[in-house]
Residue, then its C-alpha position, 0 to 999 in steps of 0.5 A: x500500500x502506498x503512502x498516500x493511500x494509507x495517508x488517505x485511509x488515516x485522515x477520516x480515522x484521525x479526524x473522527x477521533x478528535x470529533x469524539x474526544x472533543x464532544x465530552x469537553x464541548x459538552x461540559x462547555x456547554x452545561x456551564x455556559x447553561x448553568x452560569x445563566x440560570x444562576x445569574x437570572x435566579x440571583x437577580x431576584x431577592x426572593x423566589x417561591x417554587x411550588x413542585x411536584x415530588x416523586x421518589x421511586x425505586x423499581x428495584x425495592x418497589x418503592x413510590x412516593x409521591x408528595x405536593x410542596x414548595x420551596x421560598x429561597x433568598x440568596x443561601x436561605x430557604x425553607x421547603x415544606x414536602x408534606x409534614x416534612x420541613x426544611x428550614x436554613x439561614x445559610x448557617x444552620x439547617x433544621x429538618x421538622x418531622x411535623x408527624x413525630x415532632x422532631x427536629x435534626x439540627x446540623x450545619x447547613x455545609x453538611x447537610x447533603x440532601x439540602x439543595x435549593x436551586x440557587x446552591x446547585x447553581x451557584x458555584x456549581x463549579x466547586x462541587x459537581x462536574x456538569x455535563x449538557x444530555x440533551x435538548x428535550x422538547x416540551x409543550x410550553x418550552x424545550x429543556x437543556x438536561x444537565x447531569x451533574x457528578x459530585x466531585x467526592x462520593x456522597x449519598x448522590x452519585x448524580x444529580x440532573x437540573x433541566x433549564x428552560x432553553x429561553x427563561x433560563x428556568x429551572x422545569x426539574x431537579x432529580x437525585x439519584x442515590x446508590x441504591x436505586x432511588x430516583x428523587x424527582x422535584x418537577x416545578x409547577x409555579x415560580x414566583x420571583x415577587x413573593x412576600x417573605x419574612x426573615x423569620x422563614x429561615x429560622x427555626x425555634x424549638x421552643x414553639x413547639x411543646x414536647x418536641x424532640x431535639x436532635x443536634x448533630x452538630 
């Protein structure tokens, strides 16, 4: 075989390999670009009010639940409702009220994991996950970009995935997907970025709530 033929043969060969080791960094590219936006459109607002729709589901264990809720945040403040389930955070300190049993966890907001507001997973994302664009999925109202993301170190999620509004810049879900099988989905029903919120949202006080339980794990 000649040198120019197996020169002709190579260059497609050569030139499909750099297309495929080039898509994965486009891709991640990508979903920053994506995520930076959405960040910066959500830090805009002082306030926002997201009610959801909440799904859990593990094919493996047979497990499904289903529950109605919403989310207030404010800069790294939040509080979320999820049925009799409460989540409340200053920035500093995260207190999770088990409205059913009358008990309340106490912990760092830096340790609590599963403590993800909107504006945590989108600001900074960088230092946390790594982020890689999935799709464009079309829907009725709005197509959607799906981004994964990976935590850089091992934690009880091994992936998250945020899907963004391709014109608001909106966030239409957010899903965990932990170790065991388990999917937590969080599909956004109505943003408010006007809502009337009082500081005492972030915050939790023991004392109003006779005979509750305290759990401190900080």
């Amino acid at each position: 075989m000649s040198l120019n033929r197996s020169h002709a043969l190579l260059l497609p060969l050569m030139i499909s390999a750099g297309i495929l080791l080039a898509q994965p960094q486009r891709y991640e590219e990508k979903a920053d670009n994506i995520l930076a936006e959405a960040g910066e459109a959500l830090k805009a607002y002082d306030a926002i009010r997201m009610t959801f729709s909440y799904t859990m589901h593990n094919e493996e264990r047979e497990q499904y639940d289903h529950a109605e809720g919403f989310i207030l945040t404010s800069g790294d403040k939040y509080y979320l409702r999820q049925g009799l389930h409460h989540m409340i955070s200053d920035g500093t300190t995260t207190w999770t009220f088990l409205e059913e049993v009358n008990e309340v966890h106490i912990s760092y907001a830096e340790d609590t994991e599963a403590a993800l507001s909107p504006i945590s997973v989108l600001d900074n994302f960088h230092e946390d996950f790594r982020a890689r664009w999935i799709r464009l999925e079309p829907r009725e109202d709005e197509d959607i970009h799906v981004i994964d993301l990976v935590p850089h170190h091992p934690q009880t999620f091994y992936k998250f995935r945020v899907a963004i509004g391709e014109q608001s810049n909106d966030i239409a879900f957010m899903e965990a997907h932990d170790r065991q099988g388990g999917i937590y989905r969080y599909e956004i029903t109505s943003i408010d970025t006007s809502p009337d919120i009082s500081e005492q949202k972030f915050t939790f006080d023991p004392e109003e709530h006779p005979d509750i339980e305290v759990v401190d794990l900080r």
